[in-house]
N, C-alpha and C positions, 0 to 999 in steps of 0.2 A: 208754207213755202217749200219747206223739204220734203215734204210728201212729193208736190208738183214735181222736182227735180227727181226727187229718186224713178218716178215715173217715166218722164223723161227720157233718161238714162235708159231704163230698161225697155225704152220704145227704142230706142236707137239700136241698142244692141241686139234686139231681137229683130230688128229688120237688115242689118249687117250678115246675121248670122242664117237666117231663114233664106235671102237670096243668093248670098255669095258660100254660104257650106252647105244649105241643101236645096239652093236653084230653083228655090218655092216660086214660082211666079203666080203665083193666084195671092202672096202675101202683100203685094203690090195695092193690091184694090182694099186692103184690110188695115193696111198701117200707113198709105199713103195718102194725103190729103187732092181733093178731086182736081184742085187748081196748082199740083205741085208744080214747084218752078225747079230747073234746072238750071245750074251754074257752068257744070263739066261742060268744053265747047265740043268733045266727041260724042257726046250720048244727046237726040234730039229733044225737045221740050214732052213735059207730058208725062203721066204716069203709064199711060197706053205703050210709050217707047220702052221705058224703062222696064219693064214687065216683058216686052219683046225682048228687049238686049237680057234678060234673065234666060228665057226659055234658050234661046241660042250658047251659053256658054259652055266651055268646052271642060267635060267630066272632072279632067283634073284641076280645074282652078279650085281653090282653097284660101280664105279668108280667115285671118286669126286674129282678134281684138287683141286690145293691150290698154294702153291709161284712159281712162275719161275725165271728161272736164264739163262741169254743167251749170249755168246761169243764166238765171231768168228763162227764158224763153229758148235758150241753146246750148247745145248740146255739141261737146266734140271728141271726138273718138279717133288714136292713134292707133294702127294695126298694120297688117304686114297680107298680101296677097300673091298669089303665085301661080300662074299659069295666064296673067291678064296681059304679060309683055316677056320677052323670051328670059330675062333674069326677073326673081323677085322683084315687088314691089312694097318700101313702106310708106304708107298713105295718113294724112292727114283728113276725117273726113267732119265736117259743117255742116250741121242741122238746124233750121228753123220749127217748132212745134207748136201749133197752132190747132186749138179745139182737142188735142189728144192726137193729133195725127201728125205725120211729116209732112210738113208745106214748103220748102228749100232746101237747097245742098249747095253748098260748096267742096271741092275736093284739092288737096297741092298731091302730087303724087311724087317719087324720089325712086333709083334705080337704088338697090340697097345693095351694098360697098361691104367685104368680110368685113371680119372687125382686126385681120393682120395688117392689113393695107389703108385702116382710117388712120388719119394724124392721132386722134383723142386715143388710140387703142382701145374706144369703146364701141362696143354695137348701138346699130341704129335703130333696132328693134328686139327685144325679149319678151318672148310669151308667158314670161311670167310677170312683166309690168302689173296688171290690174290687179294679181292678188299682193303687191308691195304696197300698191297704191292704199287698199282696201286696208293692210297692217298699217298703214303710216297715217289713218285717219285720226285727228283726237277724238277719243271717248272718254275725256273725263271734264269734271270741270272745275275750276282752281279759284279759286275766289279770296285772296290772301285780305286777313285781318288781322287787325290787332288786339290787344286787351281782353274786355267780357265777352268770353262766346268765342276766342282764334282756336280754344283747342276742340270745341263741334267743329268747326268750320275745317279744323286738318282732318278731323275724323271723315267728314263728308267731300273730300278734294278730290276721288278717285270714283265717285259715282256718275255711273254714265249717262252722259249728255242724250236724252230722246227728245224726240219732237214729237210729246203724245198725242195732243190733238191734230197738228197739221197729219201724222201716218193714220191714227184713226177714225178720221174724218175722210181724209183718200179710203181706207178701207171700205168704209159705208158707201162711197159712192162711186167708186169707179170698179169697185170689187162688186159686193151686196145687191150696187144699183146699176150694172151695164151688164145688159142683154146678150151684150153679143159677146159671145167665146173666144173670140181674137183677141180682142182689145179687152177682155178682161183678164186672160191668161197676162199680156203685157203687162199688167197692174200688178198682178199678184208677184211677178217676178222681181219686180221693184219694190215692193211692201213685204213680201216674206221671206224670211230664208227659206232654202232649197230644200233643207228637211223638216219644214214646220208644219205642227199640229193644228188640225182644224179640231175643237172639239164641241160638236151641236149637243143636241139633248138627248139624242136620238143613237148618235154614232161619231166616231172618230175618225178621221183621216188623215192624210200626210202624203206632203209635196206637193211642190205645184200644180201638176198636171191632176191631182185626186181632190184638191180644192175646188178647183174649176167645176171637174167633174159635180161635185157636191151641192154649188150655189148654183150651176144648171139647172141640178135636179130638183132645187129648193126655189127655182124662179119659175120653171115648168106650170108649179102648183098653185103660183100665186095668180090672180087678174093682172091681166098686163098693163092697169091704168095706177099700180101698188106702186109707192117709192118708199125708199126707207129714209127716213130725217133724222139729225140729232135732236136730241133735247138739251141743248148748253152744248157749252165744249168740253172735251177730254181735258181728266185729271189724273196725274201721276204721280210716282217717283218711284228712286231702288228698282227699275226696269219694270214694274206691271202700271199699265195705264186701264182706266175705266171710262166707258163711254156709255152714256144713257142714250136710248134712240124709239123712233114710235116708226110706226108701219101702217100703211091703210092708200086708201083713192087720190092721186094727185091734187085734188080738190080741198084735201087740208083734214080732213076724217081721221080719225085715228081708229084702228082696228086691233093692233097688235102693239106692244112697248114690252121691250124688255133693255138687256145691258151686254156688253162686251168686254169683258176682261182679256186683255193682251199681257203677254211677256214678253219682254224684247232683248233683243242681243244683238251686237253689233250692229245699233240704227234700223234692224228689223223688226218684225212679228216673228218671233219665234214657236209662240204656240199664242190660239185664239179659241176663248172657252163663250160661247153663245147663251145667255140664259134670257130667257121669256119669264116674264113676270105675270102669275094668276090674274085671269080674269075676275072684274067684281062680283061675276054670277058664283065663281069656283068655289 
């Protein structure tokens, strides 16, 4: 399930940040689902409008994220925009996600108020929310006991919390096993951190956009009827998780098995080591 969410999340924010900071309007058709519904009563229904109301915005608007919040199936995202109404704006923005893509929005928008002149003397929005948030997350896990075994169990209070299977199970398949370059970048931004190792058999690489590059060039060469499966689920601890997985014809064929070893840091893939297991001919 935290795979799904962290997903999630990094669909949201890459479609936040792709229309409203670089006025992508061809991201529309990529991250928006065909049947999107719209809530805002200014922008018309449709991904067709929405993609319109992109191409028209005016050079200076500017979109800056801040907290997210993610369950289940939704996604919500605090941020701050500027040039969409003659003073800033901080916005509240509602996503429904559906199949991988954005299928509904809701939005509350607010004229944003210094922070001399609120009652709280607080601000209504800082750009640095998302990386507090991100420090403020638990990564440990505390499991108080008593008696035989409480002093393993203090020794192991501070080992960090992964969810090996549900992120290496997202990896195989939304990473490994999606064709298309949009929505697998989206994946990968949500599964790895920003400076993590790809490491094949072949060659090394790092960051998101050199990953991508990578399982392109690695899906290029495959038949396109190839998926990748686990074999069981992922098992971990002390941050490296291991996943067994086979490869071959939709049809259930296996052609290729090997394994994955991850290392993870702060809920991520920090570095991903690929190994292929010899053939019985080898």
């Amino acid at each position: 399930m935290s795979g799904n969410i962290e997903h999630n999340k990094a669909l949201v924010l890459e479609a936040m940040t792709a229309l409203f900071q670089r006025r992508d309007a061809s991201a529309v058709e990529r991250l928006y689902a065909p049947g999107y519904i719209q809530h805002n009563p200014s922008i018309p229904q449709g991904r067709e409008a929405l993609a319109g109301l992109v191409a028209q915005l005016p050079s200076d608007l500017f979109y800056e994220p801040g907290l997210m919040v993610a369950e289940g199936a939704y996604v919500a995202i605090h941020g701050r925009i500027r040039g969409w109404a003659p003073t800033p704006q901080v916005v509240v923005d509602l996503f429904r996600i559906e199949n991988g893509l954005l299928a509904e929005h809701w939005d509350v928008l607010q004229d944003e108020v210094t922070t001399d002149t609120t009652q709280s003397g607080l601000s209504m929005f800082s750009p640095d929310e998302r990386t507090t948030q991100l420090q403020r997350q638990p990564t440990s896990i505390a499991s108080p006991q008593v008696g035989i075994g409480s002093s393993a169990a203090n020794a192991n209070a501070n080992v960090e919390a992964v969810d090996y299977d549900g992120l290496m199970q997202a990896n195989l398949t939304q990473v490994f096993g999606e064709r298309d370059a949009g929505r697998r970048l989206v994946a990968i931004r949500g599964i790895y951190a920003a400076d993590a190792l790809l490491n094949e058999p072949h060659a090394t690489v790092q960051g998101h956009a050199a990953i991508n590059d990578a399982v392109s060039a690695l899906l290029v060469e495959l038949p396109p009827d190839f998926a990748f499966r686990a074999r069981g689920k992922a098992i971990g601890h002390h941050g490296i998780g291991v996943l067994q997985w086979a490869s071959g014809p939709r049809d259930g064929a296996v052609a290729v098995t090997g394994m994955d070893v991850a290392r993870f840091q702060d809920g991520r893939i920090q570095s991903l080591s690929v190994f292929l297991h010899p053939s019985p001919d080898a």
